[in-house]
C-alpha positions as a LaTeX table, in Angstrom:
\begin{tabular}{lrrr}
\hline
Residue & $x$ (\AA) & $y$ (\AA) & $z$ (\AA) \\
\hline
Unk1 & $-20.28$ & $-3.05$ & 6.39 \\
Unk2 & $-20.28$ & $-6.33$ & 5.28 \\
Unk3 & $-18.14$ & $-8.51$ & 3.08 \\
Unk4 & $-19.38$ & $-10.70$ & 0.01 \\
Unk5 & $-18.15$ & $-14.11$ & $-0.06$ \\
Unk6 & $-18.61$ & $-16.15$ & $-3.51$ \\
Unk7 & $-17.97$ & $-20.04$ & $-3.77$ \\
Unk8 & $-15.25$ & $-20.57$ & $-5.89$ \\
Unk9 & $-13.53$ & $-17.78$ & $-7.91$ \\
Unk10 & $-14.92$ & $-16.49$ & $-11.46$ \\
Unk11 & $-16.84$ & $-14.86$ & $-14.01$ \\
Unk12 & $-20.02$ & $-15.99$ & $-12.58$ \\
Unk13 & $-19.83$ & $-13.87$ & $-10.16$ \\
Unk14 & $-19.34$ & $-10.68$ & $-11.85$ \\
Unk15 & $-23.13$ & $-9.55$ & $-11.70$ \\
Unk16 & $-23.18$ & $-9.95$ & $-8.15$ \\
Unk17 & $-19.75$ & $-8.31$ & $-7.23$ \\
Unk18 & $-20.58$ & $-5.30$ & $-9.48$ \\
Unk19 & $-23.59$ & $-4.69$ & $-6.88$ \\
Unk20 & $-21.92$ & $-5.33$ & $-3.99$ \\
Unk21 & $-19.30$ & $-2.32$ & $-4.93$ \\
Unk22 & $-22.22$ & $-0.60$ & $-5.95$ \\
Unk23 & $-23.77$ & $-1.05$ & $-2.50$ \\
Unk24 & $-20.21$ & 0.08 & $-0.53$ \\
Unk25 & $-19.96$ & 2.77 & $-3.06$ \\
Unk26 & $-23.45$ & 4.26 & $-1.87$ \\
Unk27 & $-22.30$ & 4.09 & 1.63 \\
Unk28 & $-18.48$ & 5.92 & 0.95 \\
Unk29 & $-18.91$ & 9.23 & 0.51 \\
Unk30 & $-15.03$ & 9.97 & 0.09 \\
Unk31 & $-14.66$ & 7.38 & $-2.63$ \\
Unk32 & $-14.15$ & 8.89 & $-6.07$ \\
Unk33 & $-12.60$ & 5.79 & $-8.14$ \\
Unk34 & $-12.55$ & 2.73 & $-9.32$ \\
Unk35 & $-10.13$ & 1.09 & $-10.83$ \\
Unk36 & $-11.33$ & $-2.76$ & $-12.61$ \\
Unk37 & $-9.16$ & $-5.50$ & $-14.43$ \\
Unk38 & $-11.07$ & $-6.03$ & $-17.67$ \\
Unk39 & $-9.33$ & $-7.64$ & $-20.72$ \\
Unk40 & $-12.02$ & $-7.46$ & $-22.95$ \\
Unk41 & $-13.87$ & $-4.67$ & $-21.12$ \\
Unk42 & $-17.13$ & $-6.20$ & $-20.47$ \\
Unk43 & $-17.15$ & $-6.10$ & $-16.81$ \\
Unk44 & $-15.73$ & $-2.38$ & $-17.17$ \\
Unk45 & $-19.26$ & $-1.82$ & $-19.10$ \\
Unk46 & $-21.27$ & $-3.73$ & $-16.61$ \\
Unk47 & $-19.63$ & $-1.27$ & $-13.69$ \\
Unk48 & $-20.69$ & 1.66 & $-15.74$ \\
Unk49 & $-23.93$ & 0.35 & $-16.03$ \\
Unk50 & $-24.45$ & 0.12 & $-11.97$ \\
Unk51 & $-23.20$ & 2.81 & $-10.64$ \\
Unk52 & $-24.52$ & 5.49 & $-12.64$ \\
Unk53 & $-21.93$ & 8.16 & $-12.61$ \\
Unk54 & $-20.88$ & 8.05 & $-8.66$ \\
Unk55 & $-17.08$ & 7.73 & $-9.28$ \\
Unk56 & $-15.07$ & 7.38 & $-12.47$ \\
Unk57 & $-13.77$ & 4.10 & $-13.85$ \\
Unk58 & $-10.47$ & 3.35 & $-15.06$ \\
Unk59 & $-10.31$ & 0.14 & $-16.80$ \\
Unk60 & $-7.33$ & $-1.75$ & $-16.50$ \\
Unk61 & $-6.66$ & $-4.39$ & $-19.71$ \\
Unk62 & $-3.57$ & $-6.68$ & $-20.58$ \\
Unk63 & $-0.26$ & $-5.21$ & $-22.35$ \\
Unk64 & 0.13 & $-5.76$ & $-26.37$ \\
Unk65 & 1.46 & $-9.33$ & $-26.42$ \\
Unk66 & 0.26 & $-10.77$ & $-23.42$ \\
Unk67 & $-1.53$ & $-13.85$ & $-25.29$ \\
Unk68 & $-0.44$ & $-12.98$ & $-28.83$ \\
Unk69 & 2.28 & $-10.44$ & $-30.37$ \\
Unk70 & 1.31 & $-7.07$ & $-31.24$ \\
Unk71 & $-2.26$ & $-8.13$ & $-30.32$ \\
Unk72 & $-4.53$ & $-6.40$ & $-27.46$ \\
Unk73 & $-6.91$ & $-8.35$ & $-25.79$ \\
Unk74 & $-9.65$ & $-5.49$ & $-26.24$ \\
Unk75 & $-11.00$ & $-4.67$ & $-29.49$ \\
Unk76 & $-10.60$ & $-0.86$ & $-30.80$ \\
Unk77 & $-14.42$ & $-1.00$ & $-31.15$ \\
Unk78 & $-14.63$ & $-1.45$ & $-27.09$ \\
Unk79 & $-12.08$ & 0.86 & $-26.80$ \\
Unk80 & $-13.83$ & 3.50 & $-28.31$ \\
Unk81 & $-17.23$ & 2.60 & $-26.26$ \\
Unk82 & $-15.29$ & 3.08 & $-23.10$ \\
Unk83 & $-14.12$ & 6.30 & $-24.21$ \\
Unk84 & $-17.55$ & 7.53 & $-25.30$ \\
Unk85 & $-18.69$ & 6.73 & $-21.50$ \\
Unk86 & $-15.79$ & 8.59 & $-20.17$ \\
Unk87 & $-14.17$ & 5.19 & $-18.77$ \\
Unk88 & $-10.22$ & 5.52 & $-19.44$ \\
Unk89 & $-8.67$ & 2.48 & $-20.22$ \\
Unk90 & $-5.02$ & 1.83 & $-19.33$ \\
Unk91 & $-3.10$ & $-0.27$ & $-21.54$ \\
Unk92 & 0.14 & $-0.90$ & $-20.31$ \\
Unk93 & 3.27 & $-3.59$ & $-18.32$ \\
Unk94 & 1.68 & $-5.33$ & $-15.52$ \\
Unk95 & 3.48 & $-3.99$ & $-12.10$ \\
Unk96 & 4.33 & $-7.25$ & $-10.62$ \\
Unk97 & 5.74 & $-9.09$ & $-13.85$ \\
Unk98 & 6.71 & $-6.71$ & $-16.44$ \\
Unk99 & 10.39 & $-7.72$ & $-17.64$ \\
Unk100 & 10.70 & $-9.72$ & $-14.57$ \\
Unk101 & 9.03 & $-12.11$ & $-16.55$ \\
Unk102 & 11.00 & $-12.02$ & $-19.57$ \\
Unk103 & 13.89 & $-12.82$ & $-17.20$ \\
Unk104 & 12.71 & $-15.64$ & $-15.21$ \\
Unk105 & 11.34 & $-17.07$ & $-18.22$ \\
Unk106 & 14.43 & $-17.08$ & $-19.69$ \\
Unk107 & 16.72 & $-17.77$ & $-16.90$ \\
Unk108 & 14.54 & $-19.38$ & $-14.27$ \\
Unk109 & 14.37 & $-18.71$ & $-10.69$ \\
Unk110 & 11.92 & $-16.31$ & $-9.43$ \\
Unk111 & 11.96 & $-12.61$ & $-8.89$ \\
Unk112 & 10.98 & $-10.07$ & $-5.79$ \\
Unk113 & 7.67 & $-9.11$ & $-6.96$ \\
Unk114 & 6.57 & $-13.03$ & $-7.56$ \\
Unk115 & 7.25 & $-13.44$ & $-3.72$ \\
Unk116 & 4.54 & $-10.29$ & $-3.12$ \\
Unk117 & 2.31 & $-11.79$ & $-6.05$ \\
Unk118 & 2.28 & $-14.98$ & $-4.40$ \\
Unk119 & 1.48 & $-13.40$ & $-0.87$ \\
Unk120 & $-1.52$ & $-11.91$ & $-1.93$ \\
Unk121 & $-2.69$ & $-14.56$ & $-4.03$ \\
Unk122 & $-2.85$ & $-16.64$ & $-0.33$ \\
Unk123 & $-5.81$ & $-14.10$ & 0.19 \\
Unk124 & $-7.08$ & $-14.38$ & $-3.24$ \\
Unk125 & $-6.01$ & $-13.92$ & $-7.06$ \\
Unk126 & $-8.13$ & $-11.11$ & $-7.54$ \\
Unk127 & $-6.65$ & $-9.26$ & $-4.58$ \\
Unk128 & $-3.32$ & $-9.98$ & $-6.24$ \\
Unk129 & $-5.08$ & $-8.10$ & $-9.77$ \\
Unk130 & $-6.75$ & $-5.39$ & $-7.66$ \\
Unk131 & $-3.21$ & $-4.27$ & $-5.90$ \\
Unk132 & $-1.39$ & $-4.62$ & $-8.74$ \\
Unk133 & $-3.74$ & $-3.00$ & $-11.46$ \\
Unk134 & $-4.36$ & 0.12 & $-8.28$ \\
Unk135 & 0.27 & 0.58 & $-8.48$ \\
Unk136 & $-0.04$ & 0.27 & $-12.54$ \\
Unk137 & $-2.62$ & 3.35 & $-12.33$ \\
Unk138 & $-1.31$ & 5.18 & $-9.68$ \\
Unk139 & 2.12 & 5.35 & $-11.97$ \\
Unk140 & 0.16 & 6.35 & $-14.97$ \\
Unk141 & $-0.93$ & 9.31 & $-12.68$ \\
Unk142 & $-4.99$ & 7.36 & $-13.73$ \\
Unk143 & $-5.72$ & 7.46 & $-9.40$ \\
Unk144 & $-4.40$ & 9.41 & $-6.68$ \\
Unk145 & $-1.60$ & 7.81 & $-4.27$ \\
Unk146 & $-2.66$ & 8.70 & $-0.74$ \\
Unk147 & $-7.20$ & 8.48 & $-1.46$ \\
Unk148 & $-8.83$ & 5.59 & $-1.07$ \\
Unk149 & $-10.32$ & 3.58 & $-4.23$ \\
Unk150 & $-11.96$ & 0.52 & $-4.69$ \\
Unk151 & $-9.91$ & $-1.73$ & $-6.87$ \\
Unk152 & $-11.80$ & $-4.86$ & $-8.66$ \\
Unk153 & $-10.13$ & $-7.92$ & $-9.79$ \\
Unk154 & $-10.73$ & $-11.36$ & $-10.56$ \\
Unk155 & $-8.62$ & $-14.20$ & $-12.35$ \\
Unk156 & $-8.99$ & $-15.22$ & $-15.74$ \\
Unk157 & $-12.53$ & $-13.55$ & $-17.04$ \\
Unk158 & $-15.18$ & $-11.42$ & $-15.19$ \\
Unk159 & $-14.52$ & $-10.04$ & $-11.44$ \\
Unk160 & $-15.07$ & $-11.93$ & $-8.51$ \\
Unk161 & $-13.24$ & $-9.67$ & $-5.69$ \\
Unk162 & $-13.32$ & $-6.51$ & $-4.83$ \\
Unk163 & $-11.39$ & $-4.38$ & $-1.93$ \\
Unk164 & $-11.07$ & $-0.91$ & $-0.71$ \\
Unk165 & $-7.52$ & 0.33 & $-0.45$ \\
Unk166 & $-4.89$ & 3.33 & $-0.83$ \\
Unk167 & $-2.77$ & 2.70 & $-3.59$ \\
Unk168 & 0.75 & 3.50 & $-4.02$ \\
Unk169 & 3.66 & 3.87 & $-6.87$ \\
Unk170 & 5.86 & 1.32 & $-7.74$ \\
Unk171 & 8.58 & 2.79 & $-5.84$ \\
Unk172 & 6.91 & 2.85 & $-2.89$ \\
Unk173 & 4.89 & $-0.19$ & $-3.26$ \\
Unk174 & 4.99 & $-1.26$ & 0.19 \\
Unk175 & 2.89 & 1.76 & 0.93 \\
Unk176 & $-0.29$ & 0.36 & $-0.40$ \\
Unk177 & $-2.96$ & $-0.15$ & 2.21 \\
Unk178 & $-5.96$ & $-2.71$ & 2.09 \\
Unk179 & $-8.53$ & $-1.43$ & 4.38 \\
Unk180 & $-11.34$ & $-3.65$ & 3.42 \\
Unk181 & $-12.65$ & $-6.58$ & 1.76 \\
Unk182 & $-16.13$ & $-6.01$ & $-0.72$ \\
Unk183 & $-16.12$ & $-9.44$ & $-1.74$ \\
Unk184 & $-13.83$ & $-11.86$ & $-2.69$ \\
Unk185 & $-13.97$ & $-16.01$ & $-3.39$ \\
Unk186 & $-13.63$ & $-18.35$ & $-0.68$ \\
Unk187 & $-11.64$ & $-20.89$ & $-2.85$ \\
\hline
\end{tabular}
């Protein structure tokens, strides 16, 4: 095993974090899927691309309204390529902000889950995506609680971490296990 470590966080590092996961992937026979943070989609497609039907993909994108109103940040037409290659995409309130956010933004002050967002953004922002995207599937019933996936996340566009963990439900968020780092910025 070994761990990937990329300069600074970012999309240029998407290429090279979709074949490290394709690397662990080959070596983890128990691992079935993967669950990515892609707004647009694109690094969903590149994942597709490199690991050649050895676990299935559920893409993760941002809730209606997260930059605009009653706009998604995927187009249908990428929607419907995603479907065609089996990849489901989950559309939905991100697990650490949700209406949290509508509060504090509102009211000020801070809420529980920004106190465990900001904890695992000390490791890394895209280990902050990658647990939170792995409690928004496991409550859409997308991954199983209690198997090991490999969650991908990054900040802003493209991926640049990677981890294996066992994801949880909201309820029992505390549940949620990293067991190991693919690769993941040093800055």
């Amino acid at each position: 095993m070994k761990i990937t470590y990329f300069e600074k966080e970012g999309e240029d590092y998407t290429d090279e974090l979709v074949a490290a996961v394709k690397e662990r992937l080959d070596q983890c026979e128990d691992i079935n899927n993967i669950v990515i943070a892609s707004a647009t989609g694109k690094s969903a497609l590149k994942l597709y691309d490199a690991i050649d039907g050895d676990a299935e993909i559920i893409n993760v994108t941002h809730h209606s309204g997260f930059k605009e109103e009653n706009t998604l940040d995927i187009s249908d037409e990428m929607l419907d390529e995603l479907d065609e290659k089996g990849i489901v995409t989950f559309i939905g309130c991100h697990a650490f902000s949700g209406a949290n956010r509508g509060v504090t933004n509102k009211y000020g002050g801070f809420a529980p889950l920004d106190i465990v967002s900001d904890t695992l953004r000390m490791i890394s922002h895209g280990v902050k995506v990658a647990c939170e995207i792995s409690v928004m599937a496991a409550d859409a019933g997308l991954v199983p609680v209690g198997e090991e996936i490999i969650a991908i996340g990054g900040r802003g566009s493209g991926v640049d971490t990677a981890v294996i963990l066992t994801p949880a439900n909201a309820k029992d968020l505390f549940n949620l296990k990293i067991h190991e780092t693919i690769a993941m910025p040093r800055d």
